[in-house]
C-alpha positions as CSV (number, residue, x, y, z in Angstrom):
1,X,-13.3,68.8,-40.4
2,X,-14.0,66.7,-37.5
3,X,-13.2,62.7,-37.6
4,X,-15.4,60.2,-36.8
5,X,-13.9,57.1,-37.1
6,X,-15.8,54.1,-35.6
7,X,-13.3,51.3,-33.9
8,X,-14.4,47.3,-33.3
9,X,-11.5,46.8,-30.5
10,X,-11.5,42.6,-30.1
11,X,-8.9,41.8,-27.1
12,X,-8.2,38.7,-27.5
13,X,-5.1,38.7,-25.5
14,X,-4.2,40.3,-22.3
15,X,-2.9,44.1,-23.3
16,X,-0.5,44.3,-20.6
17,X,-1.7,47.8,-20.2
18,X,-4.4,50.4,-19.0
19,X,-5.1,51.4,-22.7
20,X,-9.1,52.1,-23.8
21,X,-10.9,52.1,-27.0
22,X,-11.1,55.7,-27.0
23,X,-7.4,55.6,-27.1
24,X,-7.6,53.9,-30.3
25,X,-10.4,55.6,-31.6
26,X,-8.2,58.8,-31.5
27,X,-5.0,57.6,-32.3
28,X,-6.8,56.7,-35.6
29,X,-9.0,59.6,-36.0
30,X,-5.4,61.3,-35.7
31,X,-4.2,59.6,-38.7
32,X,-6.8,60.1,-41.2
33,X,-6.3,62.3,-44.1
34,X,-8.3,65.5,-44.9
35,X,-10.7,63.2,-47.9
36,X,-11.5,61.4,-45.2
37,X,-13.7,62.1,-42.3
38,X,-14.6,58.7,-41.6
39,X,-13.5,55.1,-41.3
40,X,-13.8,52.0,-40.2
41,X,-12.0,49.4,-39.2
42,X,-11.3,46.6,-36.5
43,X,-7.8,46.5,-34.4
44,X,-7.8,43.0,-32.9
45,X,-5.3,42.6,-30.2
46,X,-3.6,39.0,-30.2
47,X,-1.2,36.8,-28.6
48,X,1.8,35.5,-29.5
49,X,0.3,32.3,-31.2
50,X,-1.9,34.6,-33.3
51,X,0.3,36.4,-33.9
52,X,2.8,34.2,-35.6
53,X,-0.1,31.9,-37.4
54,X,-1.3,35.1,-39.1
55,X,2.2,35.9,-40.0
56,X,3.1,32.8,-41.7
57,X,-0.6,32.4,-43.7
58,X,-0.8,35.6,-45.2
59,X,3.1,36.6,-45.1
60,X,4.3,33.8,-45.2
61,X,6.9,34.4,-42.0
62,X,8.0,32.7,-39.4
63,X,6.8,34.0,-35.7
64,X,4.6,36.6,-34.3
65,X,5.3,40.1,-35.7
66,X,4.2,43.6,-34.2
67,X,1.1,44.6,-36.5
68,X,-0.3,43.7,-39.5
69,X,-2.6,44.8,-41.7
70,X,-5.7,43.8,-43.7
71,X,-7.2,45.7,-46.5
72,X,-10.5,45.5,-47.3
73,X,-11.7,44.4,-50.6
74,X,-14.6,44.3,-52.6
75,X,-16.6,45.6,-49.7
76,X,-16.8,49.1,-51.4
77,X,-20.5,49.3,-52.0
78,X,-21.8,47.8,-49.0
79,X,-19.5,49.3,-46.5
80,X,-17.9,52.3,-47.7
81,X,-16.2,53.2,-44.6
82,X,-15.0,50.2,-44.1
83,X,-10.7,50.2,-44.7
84,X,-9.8,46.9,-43.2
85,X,-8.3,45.1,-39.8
86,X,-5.0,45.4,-37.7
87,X,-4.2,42.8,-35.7
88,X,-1.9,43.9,-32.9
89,X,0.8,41.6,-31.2
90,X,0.4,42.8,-27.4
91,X,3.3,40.8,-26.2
92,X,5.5,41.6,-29.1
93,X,4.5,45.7,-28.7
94,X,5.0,45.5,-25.3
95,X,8.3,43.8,-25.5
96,X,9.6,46.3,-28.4
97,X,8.7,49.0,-25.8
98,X,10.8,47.9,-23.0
99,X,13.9,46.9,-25.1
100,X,14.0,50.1,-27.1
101,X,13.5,52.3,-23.9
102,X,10.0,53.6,-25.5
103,X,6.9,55.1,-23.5
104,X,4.3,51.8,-24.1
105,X,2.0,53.9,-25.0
106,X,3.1,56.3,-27.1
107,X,5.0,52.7,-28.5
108,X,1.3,51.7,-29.0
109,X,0.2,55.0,-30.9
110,X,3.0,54.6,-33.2
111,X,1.6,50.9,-34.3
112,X,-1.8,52.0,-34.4
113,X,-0.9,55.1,-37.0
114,X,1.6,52.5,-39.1
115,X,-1.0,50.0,-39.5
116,X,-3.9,52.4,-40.1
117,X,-1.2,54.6,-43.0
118,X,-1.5,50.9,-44.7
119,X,-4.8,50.4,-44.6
120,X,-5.0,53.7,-46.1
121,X,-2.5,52.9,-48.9
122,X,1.0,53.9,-47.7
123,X,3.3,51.3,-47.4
124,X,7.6,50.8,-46.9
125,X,8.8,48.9,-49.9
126,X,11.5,50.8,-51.5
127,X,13.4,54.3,-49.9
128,X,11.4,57.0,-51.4
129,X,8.1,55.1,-49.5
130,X,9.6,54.5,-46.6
131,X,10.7,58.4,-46.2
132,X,6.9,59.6,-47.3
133,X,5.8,56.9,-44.5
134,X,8.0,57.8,-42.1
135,X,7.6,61.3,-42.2
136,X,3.5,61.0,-42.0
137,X,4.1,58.7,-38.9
138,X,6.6,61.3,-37.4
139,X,4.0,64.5,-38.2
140,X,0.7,62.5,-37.1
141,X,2.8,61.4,-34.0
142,X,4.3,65.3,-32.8
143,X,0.6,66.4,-33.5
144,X,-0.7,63.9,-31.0
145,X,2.5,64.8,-28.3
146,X,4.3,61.8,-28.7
147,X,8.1,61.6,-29.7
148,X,9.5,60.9,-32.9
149,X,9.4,56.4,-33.4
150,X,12.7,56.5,-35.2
């Protein structure tokens, strides 16, 4: 079944990179599961100030984190497609990157599936999740080329 996701990309901080919309576009088509053919959705890339003011309003967390993630709701009816926002931390991806010895990009793809695997309805709370998570990021990751996150 072919995917056909459909991507809002809002840059509102400097990427620190050469990555494209179509990068995103197939890093989530990549993720999606075989109900779905099609999505929507809006990756926002922030900066560090964003980053952290998100975290603390709607997490209630100090500082700027890596990704998170915002489920639509009650939008069922008049956008069916329609699965939520990520909001990407350039700096703070970028930094992770370097400090663990990662390829940015495939550092990037690994954000992009973990955010959109929430969105979808996966999540990291107790052990048993976090395996099923992890696993689905490592799987969708091989298929794509990259190397396993963890």
């Amino acid at each position: 079944m072919k995917k056909n996701s459909s991507v809002d990309l809002q840059i509102a901080a400097e990427l620190g990179n050469t990555l494209k919309k179509e990068f995103f576009t197939s890093i989530v088509d990549a993720t999606l599961d075989d109900k779905r053919d099609r999505i929507e959705l809006t990756i926002r890339i922030v900066s560090l100030e964003e980053s952290a003011y998100l975290n603390k309003k709607y997490r209630k967390k100090e500082g700027p984190t890596n990704i998170l993630s915002f489920v639509s709701e009650g939008v069922e009816k008049i956008a069916p497609d329609f699965l939520g926002d990520l909001v990407v931390c350039a700096p703070v991806v970028n930094k992770e990157a370097d400090q663990q010895g990662k390829n940015i990009e495939a550092h990037w793809a690994h954000m992009v599936v973990h955010g959109v695997l929430h969105l979808l309805g996966f999540d990291h709370q107790d052990i048993c999740q976090a395996e099923a998570m992890e696993n689905r990021e490592r799987s969708i990751l091989s298929n794509l080329g990259y190397p396993d996150p963890y």
